[in-house]
C-alpha positions, -999 to +999 in steps of 0.1 A: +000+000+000+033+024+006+041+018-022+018+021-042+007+060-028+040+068-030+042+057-072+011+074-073+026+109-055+056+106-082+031+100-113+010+132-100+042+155-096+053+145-129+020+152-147+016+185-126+051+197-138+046+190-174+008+207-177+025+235-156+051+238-182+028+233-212+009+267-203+020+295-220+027+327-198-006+356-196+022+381-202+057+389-203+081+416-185+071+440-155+044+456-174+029+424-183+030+414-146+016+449-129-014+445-156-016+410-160-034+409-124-058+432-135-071+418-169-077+385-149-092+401-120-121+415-139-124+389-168-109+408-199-095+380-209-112+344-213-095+312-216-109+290-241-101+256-256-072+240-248-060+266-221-089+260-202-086+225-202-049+230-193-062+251-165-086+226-159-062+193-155-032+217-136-062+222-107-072+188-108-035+174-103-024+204-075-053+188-056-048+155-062-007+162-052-023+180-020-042+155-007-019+122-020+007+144+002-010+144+030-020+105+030+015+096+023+026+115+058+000+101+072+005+065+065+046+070+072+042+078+107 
């Protein structure tokens, strides 16, 4: 059973890396960071297609990773 949540954990940090990295940045330089904020804040800007399912599956592994974390310490001690 360790083993097998802690295979899992690896297989969720992996995937959470590489659908981080697959995202393309909202903006680049300071500017794009000071107003970046902003446009997402108040909707401006929409994601659609395959940045929303992006969005979609990076949520779905960060909480997935959280909670695999958590059972992992649990079951160690």
């Amino acid at each position: 059973m360790d083993i097998l949540l802690k295979v899992l954990l690896v297989i969720f940090s992996i995937g959470l890396i590489a659908v981080v990295l697959l995202q393309k940045g909202k903006s680049a330089g300071l500017s794009g960071a000071i107003s970046g904020g902003a446009e997402h804040l108040f909707g401006k800007t929409k994601a659609r297609g395959m940045e929303l399912v992006l969005e979609r599956v990076t949520v779905g592994l960060a909480v997935g990773f959280f909670i695999l974390s958590i059972i992992v310490a649990v079951v160690m001690d």
